[in-house]
Kinemage of the C-alpha trace (Angstrom):
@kinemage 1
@onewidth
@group {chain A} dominant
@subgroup {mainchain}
@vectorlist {calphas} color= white
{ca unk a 1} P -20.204 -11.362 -12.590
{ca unk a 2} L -20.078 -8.516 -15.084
{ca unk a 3} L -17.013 -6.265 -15.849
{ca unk a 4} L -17.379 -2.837 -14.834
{ca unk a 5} L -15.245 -0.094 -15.422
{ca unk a 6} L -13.746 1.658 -12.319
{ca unk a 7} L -12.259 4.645 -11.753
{ca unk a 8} L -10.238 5.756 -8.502
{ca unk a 9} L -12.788 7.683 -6.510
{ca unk a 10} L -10.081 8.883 -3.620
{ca unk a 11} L -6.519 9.931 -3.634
{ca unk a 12} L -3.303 9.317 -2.030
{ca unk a 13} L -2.592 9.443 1.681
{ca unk a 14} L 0.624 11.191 2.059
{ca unk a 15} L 2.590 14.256 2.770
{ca unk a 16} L 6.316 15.719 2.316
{ca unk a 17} L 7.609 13.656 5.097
{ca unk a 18} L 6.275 10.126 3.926
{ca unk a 19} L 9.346 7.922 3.151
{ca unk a 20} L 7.734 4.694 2.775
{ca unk a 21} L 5.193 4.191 -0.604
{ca unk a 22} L 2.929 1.092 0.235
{ca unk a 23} L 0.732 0.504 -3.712
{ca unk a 24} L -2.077 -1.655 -4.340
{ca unk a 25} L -4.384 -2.517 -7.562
{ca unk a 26} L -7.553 -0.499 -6.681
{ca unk a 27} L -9.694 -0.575 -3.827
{ca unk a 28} L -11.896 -3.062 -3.477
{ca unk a 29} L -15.796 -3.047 -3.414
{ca unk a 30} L -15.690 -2.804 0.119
{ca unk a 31} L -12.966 0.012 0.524
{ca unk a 32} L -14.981 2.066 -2.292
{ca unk a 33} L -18.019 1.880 -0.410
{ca unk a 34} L -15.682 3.296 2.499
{ca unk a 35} L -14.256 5.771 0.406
{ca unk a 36} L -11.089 5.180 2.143
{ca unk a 37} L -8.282 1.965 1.561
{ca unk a 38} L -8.554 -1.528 2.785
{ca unk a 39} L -12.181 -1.381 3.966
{ca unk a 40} L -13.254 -5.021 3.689
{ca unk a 41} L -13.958 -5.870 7.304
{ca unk a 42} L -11.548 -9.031 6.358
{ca unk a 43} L -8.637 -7.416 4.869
{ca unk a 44} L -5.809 -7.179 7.702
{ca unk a 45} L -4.024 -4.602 6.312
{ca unk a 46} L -4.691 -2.235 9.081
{ca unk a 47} L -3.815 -4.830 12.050
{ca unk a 48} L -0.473 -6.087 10.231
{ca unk a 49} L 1.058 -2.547 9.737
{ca unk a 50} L -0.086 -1.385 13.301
{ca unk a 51} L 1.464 -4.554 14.965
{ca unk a 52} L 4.314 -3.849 12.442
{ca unk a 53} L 4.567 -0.184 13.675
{ca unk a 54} L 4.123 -1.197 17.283
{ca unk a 55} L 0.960 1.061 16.969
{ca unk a 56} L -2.412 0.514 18.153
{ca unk a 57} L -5.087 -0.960 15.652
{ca unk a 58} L -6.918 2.405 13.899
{ca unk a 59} L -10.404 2.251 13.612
{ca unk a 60} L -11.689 5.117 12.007
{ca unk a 61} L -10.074 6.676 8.517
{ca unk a 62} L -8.778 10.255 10.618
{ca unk a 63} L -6.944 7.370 13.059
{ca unk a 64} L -5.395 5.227 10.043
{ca unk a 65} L -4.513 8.716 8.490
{ca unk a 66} L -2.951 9.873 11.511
{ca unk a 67} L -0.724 6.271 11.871
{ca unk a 68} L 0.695 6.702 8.124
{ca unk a 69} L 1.932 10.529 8.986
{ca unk a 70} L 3.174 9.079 12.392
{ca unk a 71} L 5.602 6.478 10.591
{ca unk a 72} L 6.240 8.252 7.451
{ca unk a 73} L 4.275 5.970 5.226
{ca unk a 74} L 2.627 6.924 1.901
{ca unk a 75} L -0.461 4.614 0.350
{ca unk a 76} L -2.225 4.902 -2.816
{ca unk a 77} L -2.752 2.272 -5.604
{ca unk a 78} L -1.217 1.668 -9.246
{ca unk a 79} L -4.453 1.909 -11.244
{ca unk a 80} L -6.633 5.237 -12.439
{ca unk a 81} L -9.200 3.023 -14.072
{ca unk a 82} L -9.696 -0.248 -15.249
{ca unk a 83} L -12.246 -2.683 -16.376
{ca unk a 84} L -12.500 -5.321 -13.505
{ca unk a 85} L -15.357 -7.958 -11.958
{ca unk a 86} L -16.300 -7.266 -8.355
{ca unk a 87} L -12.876 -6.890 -6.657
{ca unk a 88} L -10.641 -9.646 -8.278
{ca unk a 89} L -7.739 -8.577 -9.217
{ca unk a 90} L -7.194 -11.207 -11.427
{ca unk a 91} L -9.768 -9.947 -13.410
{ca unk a 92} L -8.020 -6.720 -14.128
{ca unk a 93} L -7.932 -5.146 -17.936
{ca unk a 94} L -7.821 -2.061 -19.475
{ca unk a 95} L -5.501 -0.501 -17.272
{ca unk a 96} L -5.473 3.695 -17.270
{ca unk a 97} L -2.213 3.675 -14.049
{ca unk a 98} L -2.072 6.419 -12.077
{ca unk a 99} L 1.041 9.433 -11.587
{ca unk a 100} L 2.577 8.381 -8.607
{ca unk a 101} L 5.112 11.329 -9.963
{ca unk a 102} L 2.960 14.132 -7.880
{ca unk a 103} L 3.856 11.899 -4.967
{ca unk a 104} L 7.581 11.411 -5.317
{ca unk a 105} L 7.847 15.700 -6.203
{ca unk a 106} L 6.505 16.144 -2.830
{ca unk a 107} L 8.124 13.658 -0.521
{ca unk a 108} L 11.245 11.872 -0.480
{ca unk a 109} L 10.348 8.667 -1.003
{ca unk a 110} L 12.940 6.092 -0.569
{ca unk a 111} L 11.279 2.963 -0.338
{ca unk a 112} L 8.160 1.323 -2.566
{ca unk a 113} L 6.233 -1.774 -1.433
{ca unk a 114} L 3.614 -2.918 -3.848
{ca unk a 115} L 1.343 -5.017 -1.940
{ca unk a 116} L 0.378 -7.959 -3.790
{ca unk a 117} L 2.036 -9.535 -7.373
{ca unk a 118} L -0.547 -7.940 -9.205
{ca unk a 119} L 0.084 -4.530 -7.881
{ca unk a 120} L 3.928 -5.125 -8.462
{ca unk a 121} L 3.692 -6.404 -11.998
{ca unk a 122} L 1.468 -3.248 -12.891
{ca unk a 123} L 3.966 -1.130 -11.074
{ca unk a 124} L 6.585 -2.572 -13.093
{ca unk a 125} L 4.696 -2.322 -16.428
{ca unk a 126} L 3.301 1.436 -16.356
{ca unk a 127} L 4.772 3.393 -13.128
{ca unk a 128} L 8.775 2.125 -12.897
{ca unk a 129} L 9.403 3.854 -16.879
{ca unk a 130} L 8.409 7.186 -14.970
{ca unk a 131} L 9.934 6.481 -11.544
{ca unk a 132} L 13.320 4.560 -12.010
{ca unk a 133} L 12.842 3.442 -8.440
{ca unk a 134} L 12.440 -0.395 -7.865
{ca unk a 135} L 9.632 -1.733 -5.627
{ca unk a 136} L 10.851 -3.936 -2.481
{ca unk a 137} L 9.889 -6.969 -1.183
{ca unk a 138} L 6.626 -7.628 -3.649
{ca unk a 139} L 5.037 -10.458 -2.169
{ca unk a 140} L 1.710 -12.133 -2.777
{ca unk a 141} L -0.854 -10.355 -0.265
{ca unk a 142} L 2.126 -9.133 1.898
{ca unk a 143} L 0.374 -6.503 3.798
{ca unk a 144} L -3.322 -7.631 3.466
{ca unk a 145} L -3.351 -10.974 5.100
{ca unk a 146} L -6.456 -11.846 3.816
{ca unk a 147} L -6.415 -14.979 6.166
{ca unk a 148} L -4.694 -16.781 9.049
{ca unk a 149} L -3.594 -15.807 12.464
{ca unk a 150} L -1.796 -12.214 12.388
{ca unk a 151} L 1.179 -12.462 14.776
{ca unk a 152} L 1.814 -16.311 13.521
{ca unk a 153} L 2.018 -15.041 9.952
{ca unk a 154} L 4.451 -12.438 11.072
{ca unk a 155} L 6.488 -14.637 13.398
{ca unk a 156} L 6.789 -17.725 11.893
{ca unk a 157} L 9.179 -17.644 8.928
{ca unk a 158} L 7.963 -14.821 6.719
{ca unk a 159} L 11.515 -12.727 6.311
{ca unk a 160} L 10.203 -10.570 4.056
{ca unk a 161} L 7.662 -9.065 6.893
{ca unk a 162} L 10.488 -8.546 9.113
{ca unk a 163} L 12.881 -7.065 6.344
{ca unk a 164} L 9.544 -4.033 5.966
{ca unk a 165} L 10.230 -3.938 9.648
{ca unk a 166} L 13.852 -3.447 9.754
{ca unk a 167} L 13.553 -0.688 6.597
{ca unk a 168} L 10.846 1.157 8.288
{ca unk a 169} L 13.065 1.679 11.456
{ca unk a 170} L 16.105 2.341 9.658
{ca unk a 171} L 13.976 5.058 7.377
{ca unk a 172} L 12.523 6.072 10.643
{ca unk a 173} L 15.441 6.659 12.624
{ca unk a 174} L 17.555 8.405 9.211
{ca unk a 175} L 14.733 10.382 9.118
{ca unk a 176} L 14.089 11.504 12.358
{ca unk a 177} L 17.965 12.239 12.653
{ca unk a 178} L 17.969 14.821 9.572
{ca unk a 179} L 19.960 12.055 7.624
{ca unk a 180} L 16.598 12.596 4.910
């Protein structure tokens, strides 16, 4: 597979009451077909934050929209442009990031996941010199389970999905108290 150079063809979901900043890499193949984030029909991103959320599993992009509003939650990715093959992040070069600044001017962000070490390490590199604010819990493939059984994964010993539970209620209940 050939490099190709890529450049973000959608922007953020968020608004000035998103608390929570969830970041990947750049969207895949599948999700720029879709035009919208974690469109592989594989990627569990979508089922893990519902079940998270205690939400129902959105289908369409106006329903995953409407879930991240609900909760307070922010996504968007760490890269502008970049030369990459097919979807593998591994691949990655030539980063251009992108300003998460126009997102932390409008909302009070308090918390950033990156999802995946990739998107943490280029958080780190280009994004946390603006910011100042440390990402959370940055574990491998955290949020897009990728493979194995959902509820198992989230069960069965994996703190750190628990701890993203525990800070989005706490960051839920702050905010809907006017303590944010």
């Amino acid at each position: 597979m050939e490099y190709e150079h890529i450049t973000h063809s959608f922007g953020p979901v968020y608004d000035e009451n998103s608390r929570i900043l969830i970041l990947g890499t750049l969207p895949s193949v599948a999700s720029r077909e879709n035009n919208f984030y974690y469109g592989h029909k594989q990627n569990r991103f979508w089922k893990l934050l519902a079940y998270l959320l205690d939400e129902p599993v959105p289908e369409t992009i106006d329903e995953k929209k409407y879930m991240l509003f609900k909760n307070h939650i922010a996504i968007w990715d760490v890269i502008q442009s970049c030369d990459i093959k097919g979807s593998s992040d591994s691949s990655i070069k030539n980063v251009e990031p992108t300003d998460i600044r126009k997102i932390l001017e409008t909302a009070d962000i308090k918390q950033v996941y990156a999802n995946g070490n990739k998107a943490g390490a280029l958080y780190k590199k280009y994004q946390l010199p603006l910011t100042g604010m440390e990402q959370s819990h940055c574990r491998p493939q955290a949020l897009q389970m990728r493979h194995g059984h959902l509820k198992g994964y989230a069960k069965h010993g994996h703190g750190y999905l628990q701890t993203f539970r525990d800070l989005y209620i706490e960051v839920k209940f702050t905010y809907e108290n006017n303590r944010i």
